[in-house]
C-alpha positions in Angstrom: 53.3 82.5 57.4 50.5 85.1 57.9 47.2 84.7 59.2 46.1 86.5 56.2 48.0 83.9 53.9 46.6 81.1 56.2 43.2 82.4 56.2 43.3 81.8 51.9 44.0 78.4 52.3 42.4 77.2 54.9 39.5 74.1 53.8 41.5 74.2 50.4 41.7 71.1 48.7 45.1 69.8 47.2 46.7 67.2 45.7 50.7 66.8 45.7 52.2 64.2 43.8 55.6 62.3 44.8 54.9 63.3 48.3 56.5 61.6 50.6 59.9 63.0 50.2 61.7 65.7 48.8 60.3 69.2 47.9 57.1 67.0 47.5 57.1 66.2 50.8 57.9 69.9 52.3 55.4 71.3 49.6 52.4 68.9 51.7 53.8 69.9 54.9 53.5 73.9 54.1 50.0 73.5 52.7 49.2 71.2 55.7 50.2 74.2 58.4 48.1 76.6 56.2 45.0 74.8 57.4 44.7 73.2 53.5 43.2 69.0 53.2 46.1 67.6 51.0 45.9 64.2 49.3 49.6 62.9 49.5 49.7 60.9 46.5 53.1 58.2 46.3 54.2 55.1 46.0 54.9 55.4 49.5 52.6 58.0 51.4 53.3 56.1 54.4 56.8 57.7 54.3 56.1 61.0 55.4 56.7 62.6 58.8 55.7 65.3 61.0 51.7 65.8 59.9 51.0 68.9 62.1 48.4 68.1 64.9 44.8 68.8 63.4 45.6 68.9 59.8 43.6 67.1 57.0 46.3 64.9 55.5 45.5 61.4 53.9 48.1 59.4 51.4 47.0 57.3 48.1 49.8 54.6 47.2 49.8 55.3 43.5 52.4 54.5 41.1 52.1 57.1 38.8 54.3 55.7 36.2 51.9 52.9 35.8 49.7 54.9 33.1 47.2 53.0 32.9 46.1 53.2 36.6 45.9 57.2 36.9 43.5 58.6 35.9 40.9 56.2 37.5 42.9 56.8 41.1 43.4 60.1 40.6 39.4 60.7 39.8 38.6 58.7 42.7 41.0 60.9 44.9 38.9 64.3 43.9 35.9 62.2 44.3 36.8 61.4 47.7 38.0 64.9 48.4 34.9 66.4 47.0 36.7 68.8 44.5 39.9 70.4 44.1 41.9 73.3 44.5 45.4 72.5 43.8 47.7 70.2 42.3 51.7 70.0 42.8 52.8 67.7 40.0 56.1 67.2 41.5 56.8 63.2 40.7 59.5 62.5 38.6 62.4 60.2 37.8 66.1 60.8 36.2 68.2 59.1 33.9 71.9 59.2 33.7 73.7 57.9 30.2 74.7 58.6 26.7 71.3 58.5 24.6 73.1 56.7 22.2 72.9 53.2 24.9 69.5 54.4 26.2 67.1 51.0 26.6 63.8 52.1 25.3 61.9 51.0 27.8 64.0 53.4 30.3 63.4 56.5 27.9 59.3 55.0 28.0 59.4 54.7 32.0 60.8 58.2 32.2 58.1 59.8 30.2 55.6 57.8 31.5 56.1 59.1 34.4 57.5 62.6 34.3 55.2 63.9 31.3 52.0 61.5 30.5 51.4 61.1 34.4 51.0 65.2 34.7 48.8 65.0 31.7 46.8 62.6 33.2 46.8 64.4 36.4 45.6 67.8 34.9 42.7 66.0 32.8 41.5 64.8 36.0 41.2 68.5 38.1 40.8 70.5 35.2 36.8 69.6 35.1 36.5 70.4 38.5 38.4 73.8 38.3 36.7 74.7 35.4 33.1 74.3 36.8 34.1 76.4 40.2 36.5 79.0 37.8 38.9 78.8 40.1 42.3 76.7 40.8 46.5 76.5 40.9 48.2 74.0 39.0 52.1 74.0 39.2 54.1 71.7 37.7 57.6 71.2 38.9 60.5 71.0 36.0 63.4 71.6 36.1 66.6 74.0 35.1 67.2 70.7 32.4 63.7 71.8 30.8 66.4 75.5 30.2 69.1 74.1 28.8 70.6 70.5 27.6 72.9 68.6 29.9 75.2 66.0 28.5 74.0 62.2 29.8 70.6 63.6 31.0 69.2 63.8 27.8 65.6 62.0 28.4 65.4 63.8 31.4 66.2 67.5 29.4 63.6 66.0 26.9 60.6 65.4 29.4 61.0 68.4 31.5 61.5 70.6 27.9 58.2 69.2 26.8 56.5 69.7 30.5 57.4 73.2 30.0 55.5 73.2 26.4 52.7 71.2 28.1 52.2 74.2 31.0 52.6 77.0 28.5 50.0 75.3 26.2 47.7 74.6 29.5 47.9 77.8 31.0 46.9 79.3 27.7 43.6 77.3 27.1 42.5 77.6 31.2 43.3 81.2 31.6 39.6 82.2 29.9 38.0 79.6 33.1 39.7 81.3 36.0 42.8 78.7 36.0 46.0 79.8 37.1 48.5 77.2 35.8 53.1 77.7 36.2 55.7 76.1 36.3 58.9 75.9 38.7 62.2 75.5 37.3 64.6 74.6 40.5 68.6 74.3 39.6 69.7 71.1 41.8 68.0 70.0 44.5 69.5 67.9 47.3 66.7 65.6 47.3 66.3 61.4 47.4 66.5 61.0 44.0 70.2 61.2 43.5 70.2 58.2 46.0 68.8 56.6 43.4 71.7 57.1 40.9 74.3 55.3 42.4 77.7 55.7 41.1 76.0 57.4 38.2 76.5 60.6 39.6 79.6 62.9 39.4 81.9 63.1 42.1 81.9 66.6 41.8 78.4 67.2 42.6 78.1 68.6 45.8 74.9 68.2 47.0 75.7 70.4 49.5 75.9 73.8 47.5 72.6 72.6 46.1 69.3 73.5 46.8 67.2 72.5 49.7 63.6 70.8 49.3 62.5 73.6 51.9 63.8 76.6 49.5 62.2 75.0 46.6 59.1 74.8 48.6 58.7 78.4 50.0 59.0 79.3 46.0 56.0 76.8 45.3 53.8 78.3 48.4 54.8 82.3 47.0 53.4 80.6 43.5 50.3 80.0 45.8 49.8 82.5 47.3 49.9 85.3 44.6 47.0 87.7 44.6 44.0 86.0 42.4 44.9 89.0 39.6 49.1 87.9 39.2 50.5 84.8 38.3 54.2 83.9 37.5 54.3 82.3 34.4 57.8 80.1 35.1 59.9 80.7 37.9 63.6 79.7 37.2 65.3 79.2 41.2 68.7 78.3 41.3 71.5 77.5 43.5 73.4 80.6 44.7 76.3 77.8 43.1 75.2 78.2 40.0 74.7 75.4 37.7 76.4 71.9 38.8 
């Protein structure tokens, strides 16, 4: 990273969400060694390793799927921060099985979390960001927000209407100085697919998949652009393909 690049973040304030592991977690890291004060917001903030000596780094344990709790600890975070710069909405949660036997309240958890969650998060900052005319929201979706994928179809659903969400964002904040893009990452070799169990293919190698760290230097380039460019969506696939 170059001075030049560190010198823009440094005593920037961000927030990254599902930040103890996973591109969440290398996301906080990066923005850590560019001299930025992250909030590392998670149900388990105490999870994550290697803060850089010196760095401003503090985690909130916040279950963001709990609705009606967010937007009260979220305020409190920028509150506590005393403004903000950035937000990583990167928290999120899969499903794996025929719609047709989909539980409600599994289709309600995963929206609660991947898409009411984000808008709860972005009506917290956006004040803030408005008032200074200035700040970077990405949202991380997902290659399933591209295209439908049979047995994920909650998930394709949430990350389809996150992508609607930051178009229709980044439209009404563009006139206040607001930068506000999305990343779509093919597969990620990341926690959640511990999560899955014997849900998941055999023939998903997770090791032709993406890294955390790959998706994260695309998140920091999203950063760093010059204040007069933005990438509206960045698709970032798997040299693989798609699994």
């Amino acid at each position: 990273m170059t001075d030049t690049v560190s010198a823009k973040l440094t005593g920037k304030k961000a927030i990254v969400t599902g930040a103890s592991s996973g591109i969440g977690k290398e996301v906080a890291l990066r923005l850590l060694q560019a001299g930025a004060q992250v909030s590392l917001v998670s149900r388990h903030p105490d999870h994550i390793l290697s803060i850089p000596a010196g760095s401003h780094a503090k985690g909130y344990a916040i279950d963001l799927g709990d609705i009606s709790q967010v937007a009260t600890k979220m305020q409190a975070i920028v509150t506590e921060m005393g403004g903000v710069d950035i937000l990583i909405n990167n928290a999120g949660m899969a499903y794996i099985g025929e719609l047709i036997d989909m539980p409600l309240t599994e289709w309600q958890k995963l929206f609660d979390l991947n898409l009411t969650s984000v808008f709860q998060c972005l009506q917290t900052v956006l004040p803030t960001m408005r008032s200074q005319k200035s700040g970077t929201i990405i949202n991380v979706a997902s290659i399933a927000g591209k295209q439908g994928f049979p047995n994920w179809g909650a998930y394709c659903a949430s990350k389809f209407a996150l992508l609607g969400l930051t178009q229709a964002i980044a439209a009404e904040e563009q006139p206040h100085g607001i930068k506000v893009m999305s990343i779509c990452p093919g597969s990620v070799d990341t926690p959640l697919w511990d999560t899955l169990g014997d849900k998941v293919p055999p023939s998903f190698n997770r090791a032709a998949m993406l890294r955390p760290a790959t998706v994260a230097d695309s998140i920091m380039t999203l950063i760093n652009l010059p204040a007069d460019a933005m990438i509206n969506d960045l698709v970032l696939m798997p040299n693989a393909g798609t699994f």
